[in-house]
PAPADREN-892743 format. One line per 4 residues: number of its first residue (from 0); their letters; for each residue z, y, x of C-alpha. Coordinates in nm, 4 decimals. Example, Ala and Ser with C-alpha at 12.3 -4.5 7.8 and 13.67 -1.06 7.14 Angstrom:
// residues 2
0> AS> 0.7800:-0.4500:1.2300; 0.7140:-0.1060:1.3670
This chain:
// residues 413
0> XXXX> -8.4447:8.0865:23.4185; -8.8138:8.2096:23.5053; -8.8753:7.9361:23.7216; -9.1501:7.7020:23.5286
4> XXXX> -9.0931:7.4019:23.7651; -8.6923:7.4276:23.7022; -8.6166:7.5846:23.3572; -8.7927:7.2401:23.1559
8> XXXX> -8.4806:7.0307:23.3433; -8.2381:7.3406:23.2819; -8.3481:7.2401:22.8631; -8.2720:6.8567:22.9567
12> XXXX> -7.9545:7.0091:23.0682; -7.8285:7.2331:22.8230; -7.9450:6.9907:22.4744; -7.7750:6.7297:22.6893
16> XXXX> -7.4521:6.8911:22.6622; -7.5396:6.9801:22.2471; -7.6129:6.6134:22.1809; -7.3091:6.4687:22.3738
20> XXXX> -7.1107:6.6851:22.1116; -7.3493:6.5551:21.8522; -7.2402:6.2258:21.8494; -6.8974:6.2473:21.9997
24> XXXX> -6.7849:6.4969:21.6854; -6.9344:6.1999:21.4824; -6.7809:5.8729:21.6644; -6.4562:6.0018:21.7032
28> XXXX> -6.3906:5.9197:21.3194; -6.4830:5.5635:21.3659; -6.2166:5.4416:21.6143; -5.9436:5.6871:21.4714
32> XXXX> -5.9553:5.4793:21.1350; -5.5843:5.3163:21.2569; -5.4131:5.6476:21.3422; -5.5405:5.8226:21.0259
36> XXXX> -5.4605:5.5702:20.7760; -5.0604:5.6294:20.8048; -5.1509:6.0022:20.6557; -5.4234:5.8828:20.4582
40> XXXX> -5.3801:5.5706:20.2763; -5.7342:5.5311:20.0970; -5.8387:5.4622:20.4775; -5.6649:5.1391:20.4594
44> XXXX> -5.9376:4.9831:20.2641; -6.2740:4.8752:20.5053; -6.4783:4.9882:20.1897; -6.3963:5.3504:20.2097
48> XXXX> -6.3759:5.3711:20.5361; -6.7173:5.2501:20.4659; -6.8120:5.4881:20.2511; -6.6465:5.7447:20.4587
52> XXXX> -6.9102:5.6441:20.6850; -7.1993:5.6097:20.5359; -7.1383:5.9528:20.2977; -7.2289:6.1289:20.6294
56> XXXX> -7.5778:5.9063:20.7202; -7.7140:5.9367:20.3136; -7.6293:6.3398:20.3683; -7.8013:6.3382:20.7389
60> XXXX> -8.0762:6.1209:20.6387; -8.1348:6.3566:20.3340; -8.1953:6.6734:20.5045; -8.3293:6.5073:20.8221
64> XXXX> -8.6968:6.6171:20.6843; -8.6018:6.9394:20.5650; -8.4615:7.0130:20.9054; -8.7886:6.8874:21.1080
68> XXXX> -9.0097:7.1198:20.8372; -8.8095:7.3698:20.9561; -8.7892:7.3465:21.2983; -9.1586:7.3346:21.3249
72> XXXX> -9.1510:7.7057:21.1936; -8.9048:7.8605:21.2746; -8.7763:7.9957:21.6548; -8.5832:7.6246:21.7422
76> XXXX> -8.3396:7.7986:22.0097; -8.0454:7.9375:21.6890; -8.1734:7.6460:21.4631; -8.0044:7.3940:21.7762
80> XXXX> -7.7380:7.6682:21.8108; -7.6670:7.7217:21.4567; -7.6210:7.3381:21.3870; -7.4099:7.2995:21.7014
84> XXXX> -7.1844:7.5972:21.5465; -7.1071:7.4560:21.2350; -7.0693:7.0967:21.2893; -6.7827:7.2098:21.5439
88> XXXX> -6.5926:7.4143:21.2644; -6.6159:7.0964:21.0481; -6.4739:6.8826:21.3432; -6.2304:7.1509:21.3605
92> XXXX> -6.1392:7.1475:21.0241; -6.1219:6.7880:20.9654; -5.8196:6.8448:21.1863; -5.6504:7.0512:20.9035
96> XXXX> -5.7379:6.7789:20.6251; -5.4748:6.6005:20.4331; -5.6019:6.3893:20.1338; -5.9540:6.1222:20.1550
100> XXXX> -6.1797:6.3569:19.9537; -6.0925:6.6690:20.2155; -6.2277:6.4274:20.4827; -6.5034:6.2875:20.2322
104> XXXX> -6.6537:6.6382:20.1784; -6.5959:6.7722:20.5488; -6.7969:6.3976:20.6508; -7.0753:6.5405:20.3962
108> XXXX> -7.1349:6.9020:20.5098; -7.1058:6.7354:20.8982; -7.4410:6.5370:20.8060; -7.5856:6.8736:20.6982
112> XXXX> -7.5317:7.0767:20.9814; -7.5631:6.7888:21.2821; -7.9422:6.6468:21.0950; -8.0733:7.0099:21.1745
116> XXXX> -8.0597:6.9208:21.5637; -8.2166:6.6394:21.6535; -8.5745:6.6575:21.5156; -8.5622:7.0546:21.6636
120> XXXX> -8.4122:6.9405:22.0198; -8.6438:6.6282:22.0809; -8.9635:6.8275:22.0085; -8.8623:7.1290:22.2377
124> XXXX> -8.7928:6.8828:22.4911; -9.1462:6.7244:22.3942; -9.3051:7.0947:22.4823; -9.1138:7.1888:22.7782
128> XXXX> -9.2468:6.8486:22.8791; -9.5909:6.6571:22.9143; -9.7483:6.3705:23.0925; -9.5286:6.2230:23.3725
132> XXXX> -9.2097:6.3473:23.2808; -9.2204:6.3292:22.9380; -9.0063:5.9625:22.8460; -8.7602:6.1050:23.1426
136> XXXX> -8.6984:6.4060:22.9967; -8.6488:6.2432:22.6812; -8.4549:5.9378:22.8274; -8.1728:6.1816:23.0154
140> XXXX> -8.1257:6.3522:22.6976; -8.0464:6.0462:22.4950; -7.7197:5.9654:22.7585; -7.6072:6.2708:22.6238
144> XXXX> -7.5869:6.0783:22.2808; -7.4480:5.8016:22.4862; -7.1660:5.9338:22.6552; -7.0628:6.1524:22.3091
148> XXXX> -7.0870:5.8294:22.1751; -6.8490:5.6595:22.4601; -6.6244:5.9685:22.4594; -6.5912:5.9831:22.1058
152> XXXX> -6.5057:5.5856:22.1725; -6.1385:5.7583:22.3122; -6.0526:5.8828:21.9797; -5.8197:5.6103:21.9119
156> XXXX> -5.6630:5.6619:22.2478; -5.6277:6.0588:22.2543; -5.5248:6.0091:21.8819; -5.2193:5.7870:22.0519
160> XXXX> -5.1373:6.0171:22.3247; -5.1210:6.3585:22.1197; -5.2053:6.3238:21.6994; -5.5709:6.2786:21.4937
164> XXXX> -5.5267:6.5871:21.4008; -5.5060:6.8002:21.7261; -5.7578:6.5757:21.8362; -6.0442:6.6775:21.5630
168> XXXX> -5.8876:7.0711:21.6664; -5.9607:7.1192:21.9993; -6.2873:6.8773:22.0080; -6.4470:7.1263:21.7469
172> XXXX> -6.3180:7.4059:21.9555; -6.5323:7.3035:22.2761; -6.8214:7.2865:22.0425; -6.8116:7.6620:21.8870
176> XXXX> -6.7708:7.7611:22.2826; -7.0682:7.5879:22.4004; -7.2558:7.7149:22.1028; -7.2185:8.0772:22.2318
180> XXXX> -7.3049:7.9842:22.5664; -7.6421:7.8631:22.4575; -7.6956:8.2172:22.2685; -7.7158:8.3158:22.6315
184> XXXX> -7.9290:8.0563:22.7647; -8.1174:7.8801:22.5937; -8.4927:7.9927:22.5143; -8.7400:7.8159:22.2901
188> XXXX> -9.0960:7.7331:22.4329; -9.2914:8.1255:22.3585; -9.6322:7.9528:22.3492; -9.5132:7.7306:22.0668
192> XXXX> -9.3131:8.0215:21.9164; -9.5871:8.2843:21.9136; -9.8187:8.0335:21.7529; -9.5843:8.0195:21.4524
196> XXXX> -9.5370:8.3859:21.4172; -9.9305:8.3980:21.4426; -9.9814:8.1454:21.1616; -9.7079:8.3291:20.9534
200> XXXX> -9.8780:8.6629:21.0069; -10.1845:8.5163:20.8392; -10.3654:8.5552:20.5304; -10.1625:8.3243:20.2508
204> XXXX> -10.5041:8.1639:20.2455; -10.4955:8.0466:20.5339; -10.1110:8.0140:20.5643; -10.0274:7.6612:20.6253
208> XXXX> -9.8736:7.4762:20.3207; -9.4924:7.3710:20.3065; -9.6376:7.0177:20.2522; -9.9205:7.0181:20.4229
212> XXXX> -9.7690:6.8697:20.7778; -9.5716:6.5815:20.5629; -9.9798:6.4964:20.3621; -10.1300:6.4309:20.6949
216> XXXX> -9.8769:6.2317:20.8398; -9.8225:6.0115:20.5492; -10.2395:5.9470:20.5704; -10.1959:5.7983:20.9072
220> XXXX> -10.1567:5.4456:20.8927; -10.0313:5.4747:21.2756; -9.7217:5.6699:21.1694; -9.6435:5.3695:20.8906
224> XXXX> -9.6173:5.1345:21.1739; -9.4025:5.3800:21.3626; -9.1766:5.4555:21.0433; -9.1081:5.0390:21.0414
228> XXXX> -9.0864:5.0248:21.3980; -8.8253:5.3113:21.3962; -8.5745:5.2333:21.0907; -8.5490:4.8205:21.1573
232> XXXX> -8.3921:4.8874:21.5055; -8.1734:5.1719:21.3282; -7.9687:4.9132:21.1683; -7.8131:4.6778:21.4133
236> XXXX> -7.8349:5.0721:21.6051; -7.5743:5.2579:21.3593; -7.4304:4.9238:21.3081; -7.2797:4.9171:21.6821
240> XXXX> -7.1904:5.2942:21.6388; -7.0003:5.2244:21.3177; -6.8584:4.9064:21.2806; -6.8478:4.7457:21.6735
244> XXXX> -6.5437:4.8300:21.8034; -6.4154:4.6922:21.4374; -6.6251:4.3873:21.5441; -6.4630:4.3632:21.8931
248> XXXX> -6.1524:4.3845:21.7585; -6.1643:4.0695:21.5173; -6.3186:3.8944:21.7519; -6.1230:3.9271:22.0937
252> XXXX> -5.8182:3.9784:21.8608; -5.7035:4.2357:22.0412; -5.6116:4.6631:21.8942; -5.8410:4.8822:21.8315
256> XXXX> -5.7159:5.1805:22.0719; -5.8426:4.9257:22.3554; -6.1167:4.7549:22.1476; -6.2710:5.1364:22.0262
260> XXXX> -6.3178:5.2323:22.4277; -6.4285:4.8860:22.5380; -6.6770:4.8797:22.2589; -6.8031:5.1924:22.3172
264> XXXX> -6.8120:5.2890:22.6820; -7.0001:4.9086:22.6996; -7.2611:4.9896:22.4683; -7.3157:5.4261:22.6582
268> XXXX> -7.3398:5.3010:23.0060; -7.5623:5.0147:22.9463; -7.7905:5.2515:22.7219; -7.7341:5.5019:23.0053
272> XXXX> -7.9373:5.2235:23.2231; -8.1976:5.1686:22.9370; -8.3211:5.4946:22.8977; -8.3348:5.5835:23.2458
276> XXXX> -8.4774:5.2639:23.3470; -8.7520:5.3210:23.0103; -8.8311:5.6687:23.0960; -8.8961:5.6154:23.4529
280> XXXX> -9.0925:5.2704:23.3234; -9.2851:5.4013:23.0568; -9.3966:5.7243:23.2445; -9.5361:5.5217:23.4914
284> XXXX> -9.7382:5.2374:23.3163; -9.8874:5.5278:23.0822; -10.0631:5.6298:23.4035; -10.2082:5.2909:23.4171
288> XXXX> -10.1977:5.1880:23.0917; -10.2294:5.3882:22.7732; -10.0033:5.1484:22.6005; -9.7168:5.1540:22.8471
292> XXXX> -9.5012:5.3502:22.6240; -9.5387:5.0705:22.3508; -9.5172:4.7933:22.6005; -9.1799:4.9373:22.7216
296> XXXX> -9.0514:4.9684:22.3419; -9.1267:4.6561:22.2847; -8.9215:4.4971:22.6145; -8.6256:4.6818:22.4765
300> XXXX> -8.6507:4.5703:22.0997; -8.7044:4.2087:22.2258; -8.3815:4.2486:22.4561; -8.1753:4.3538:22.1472
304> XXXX> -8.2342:4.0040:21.9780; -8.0755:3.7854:22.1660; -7.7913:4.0222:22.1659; -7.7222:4.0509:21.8080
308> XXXX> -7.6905:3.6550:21.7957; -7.4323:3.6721:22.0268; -7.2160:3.9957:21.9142; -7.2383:3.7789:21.5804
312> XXXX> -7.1396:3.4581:21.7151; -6.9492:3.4991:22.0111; -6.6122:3.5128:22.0471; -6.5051:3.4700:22.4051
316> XXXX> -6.4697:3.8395:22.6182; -6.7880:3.7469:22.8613; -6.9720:3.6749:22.5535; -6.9299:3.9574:22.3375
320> XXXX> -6.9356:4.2062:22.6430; -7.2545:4.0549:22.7889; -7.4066:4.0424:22.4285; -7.3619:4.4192:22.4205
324> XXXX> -7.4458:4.5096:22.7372; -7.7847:4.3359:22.6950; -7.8230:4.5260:22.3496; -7.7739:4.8414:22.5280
328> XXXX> -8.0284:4.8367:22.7867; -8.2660:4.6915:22.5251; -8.2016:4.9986:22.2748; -8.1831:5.2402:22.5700
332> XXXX> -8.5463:5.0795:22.6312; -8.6790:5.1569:22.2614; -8.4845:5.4794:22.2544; -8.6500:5.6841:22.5171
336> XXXX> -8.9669:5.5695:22.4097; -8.9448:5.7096:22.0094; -9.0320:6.0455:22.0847; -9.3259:5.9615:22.3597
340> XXXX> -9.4677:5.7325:22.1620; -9.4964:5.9548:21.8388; -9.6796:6.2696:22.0274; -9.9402:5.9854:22.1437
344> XXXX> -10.0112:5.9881:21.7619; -9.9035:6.3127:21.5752; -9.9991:6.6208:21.7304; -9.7409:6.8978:21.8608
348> XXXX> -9.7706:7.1461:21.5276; -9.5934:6.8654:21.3174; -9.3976:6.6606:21.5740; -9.0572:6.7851:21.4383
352> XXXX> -9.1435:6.6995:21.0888; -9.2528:6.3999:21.1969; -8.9258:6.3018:21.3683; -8.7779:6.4426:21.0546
356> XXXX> -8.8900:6.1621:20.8112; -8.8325:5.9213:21.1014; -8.4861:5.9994:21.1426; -8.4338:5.9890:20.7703
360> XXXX> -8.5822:5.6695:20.6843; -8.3655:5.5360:21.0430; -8.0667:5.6652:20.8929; -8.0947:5.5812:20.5229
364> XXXX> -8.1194:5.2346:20.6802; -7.8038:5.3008:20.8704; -7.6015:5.4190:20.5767; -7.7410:5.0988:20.3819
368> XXXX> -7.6074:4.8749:20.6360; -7.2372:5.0685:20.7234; -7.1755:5.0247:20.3800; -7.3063:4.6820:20.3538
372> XXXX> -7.0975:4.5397:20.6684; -6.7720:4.7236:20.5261; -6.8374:4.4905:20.2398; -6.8374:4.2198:20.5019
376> XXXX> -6.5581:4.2757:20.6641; -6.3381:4.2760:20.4169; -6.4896:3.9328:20.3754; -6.4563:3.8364:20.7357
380> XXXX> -6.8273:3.8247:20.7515; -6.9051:4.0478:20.9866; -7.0176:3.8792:21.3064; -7.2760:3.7326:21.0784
384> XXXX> -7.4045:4.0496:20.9101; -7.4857:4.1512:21.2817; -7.6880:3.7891:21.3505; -7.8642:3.8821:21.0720
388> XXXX> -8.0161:4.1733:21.2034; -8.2001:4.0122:21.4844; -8.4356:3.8506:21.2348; -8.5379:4.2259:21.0588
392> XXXX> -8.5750:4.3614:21.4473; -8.8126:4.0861:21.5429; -9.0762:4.1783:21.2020; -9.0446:4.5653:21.3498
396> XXXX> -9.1584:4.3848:21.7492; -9.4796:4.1986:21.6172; -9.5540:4.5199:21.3953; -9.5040:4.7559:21.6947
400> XXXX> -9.7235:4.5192:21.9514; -10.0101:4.4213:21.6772; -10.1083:4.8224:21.5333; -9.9816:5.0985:21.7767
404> XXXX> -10.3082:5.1591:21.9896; -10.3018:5.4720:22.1017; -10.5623:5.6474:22.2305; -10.4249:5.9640:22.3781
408> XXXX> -10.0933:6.0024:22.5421; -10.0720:6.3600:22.3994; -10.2428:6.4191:22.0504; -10.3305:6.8115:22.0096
412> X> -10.5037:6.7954:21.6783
């Protein structure tokens, strides 16, 4: 715990463990849609499973800023802890639900308490570490997201073996345990920490508006790009999460307790490879190269295009498999770059906030497109809704390659 060399990794460790229950508690829902509709019959309809969806990304997206403001001033070890907490009662309870409005509002107050973690656990990560190890650091926390995302992709199956409901149960149980584990553990960054409790301490002069973080980011045409270059990828991004193991069902015509796993344990371990193979990347042509970090976005937005042409078109298994491995490494590529790329151009007083908007304006795109491709599908449209994404991603690559010019790998001021 006092070691300085070891306690940064010890961080990796312990948010990686947070954010695997960040996005299992979330993915579980979407291959469980078969097992839950017998109880709950609204569920039958692709639009409100849809909306079931996308209630949670407009309510996540929403407080996204609010919960980056916050994180940048308050002590970010019981904000992670206190989010982890009460999304796990909510997957707990969701377990106890019987009618579509139960699980409607449950979905809602899940996007409230899960959209306080992210912005808070990327910048502590971003402090702990600097320089050479930054993208890594970042990189091995975002298979955490992966294999929630990959567990959660057992839903279906668990949901088989045992019920939906015992399955929501005991997965929000393991949360609310791990949440008082990290009351032990986990310690926010004191240099960071003590320079908040400084700047509250001050004269309300010279007390730093509520605002004032959100006024200089929105003046830097840099952070524009980054917003674009951010939410296009987030739609064929929650797109996969949501709606491809629906996808891989229609189109290998086979259920979705075997499509929900294939889908998703395809899409984590080839992510797994893209942010490990980015962060290692990325770390290492920064050294040489002050653009690295961009250049190695940019290899894993242009790998994503292909990909969505094929998960839209394809139909054999080789196809559809191959067209998501590919997107996976690609996103893996892009994903543990986001965080990297944004402290080469906001400094570390307003990187939360920063992530924040970003993760809003990502997500607002996300719930946009769930809802648009549950439209789809019940129009058996919805290999082509996924084509169409490839065109959007390549506007956010020649953006991304023709402004971001960084001049600093780690802005201070």
């Amino acid at each position: 715990m006092k070691n300085k060399n070891i306690y940064p990794w010890l961080v990796v460790a312990m948010l990686w463990g947070v954010a695997l229950l960040n996005y299992m508690d979330r993915q579980m829902l979407s291959t469980m849609k078969s097992a839950m509709q017998v109880d709950i019959i609204e569920l039958q309809s692709a639009t409100n499973f849809g909306r079931l969806m996308a209630v949670f990304l407009w309510i996540y997206g929403l407080m996204s800023p609010i919960s980056g403001i916050i994180a940048d001033r308050m002590n970010r070890k019981w904000l992670i802890v206190g989010s982890l907490f009460v999304w796990s009662v909510v997957t707990s309870l969701m377990g106890e639900a019987e009618t579509f409005q139960q699980i409607y509002w449950l979905r809602a107050l899940m996007g409230v308490s899960e959209a306080l973690y992210i912005p808070a656990g990327l910048s502590l990560i971003a402090d702990y570490h600097t320089g050479k190890s930054r993208s890594l650091a970042v990189g091995i926390h975002m298979t955490g997201l992966y294999t929630g995302q990959a567990i959660g992709g057992f839903g279906a199956t668990v949901a088989a073996a045992f019920s939906w409901n015992t399955t929501f149960h005991w997965f929000g149980i393991i949360g609310i345990v791990y949440a008082l584990l990290l009351m032990i553990f986990l310690k926010d960054k004191k240099s960071s920490f003590a320079e908040t409790k400084t700047e509250s301490s001050a004269s309300p002069k010279e007390k730093k508006s509520l605002f004032k973080g959100l006024g200089m980011l929105f003046s830097n045409l840099s952070f524009w790009i980054i917003l674009l270059y951010f939410a296009a990828p987030s739609l064929p991004g929650w797109a996969t999460k949501n709606w491809l193991p629906t996808l891989f069902a229609d189109s290998l015509n086979i259920p979705m307790s075997q499509a929900g796993p294939i889908a998703t344990i395809t899409i984590a371990v080839s992510s797994f490879i893209g942010v490990i193979a980015g962060g290692i990347l990325s770390d290492k042509w920064v050294q040489k190269n002050i653009r690295g970090r961009v250049y190695t976005g940019a290899i894993g937005l242009g790998m994503t295009i292909p990909s969505l042409l094929l998960l839209g078109y394809g139909s054999g298994l080789m196809s559809v498999v191959g067209a998501a491995l590919c997107f996976g490494i690609g996103y893996g590529l892009f994903d543990a770059n986001n965080m990297p790329i944004l402290c080469q151009f906001v400094s570390s007083k307003n990187r939360a906030t920063a992530y924040g908007v970003m993760n809003m304006v990502g997500v607002f795109a996300g719930a946009f497109i769930t809802d648009l491709l549950g439209r789809w599908a019940d129009g058996g449209n919805l290999g082509a809704g996924f084509a169409m994404l490839a065109g959007i991603v390549f506007i956010a690559l020649a953006a991304q390659l023709f402004f971001l010019r960084p001049k600093t790998d780690n802005m201070l001021e």
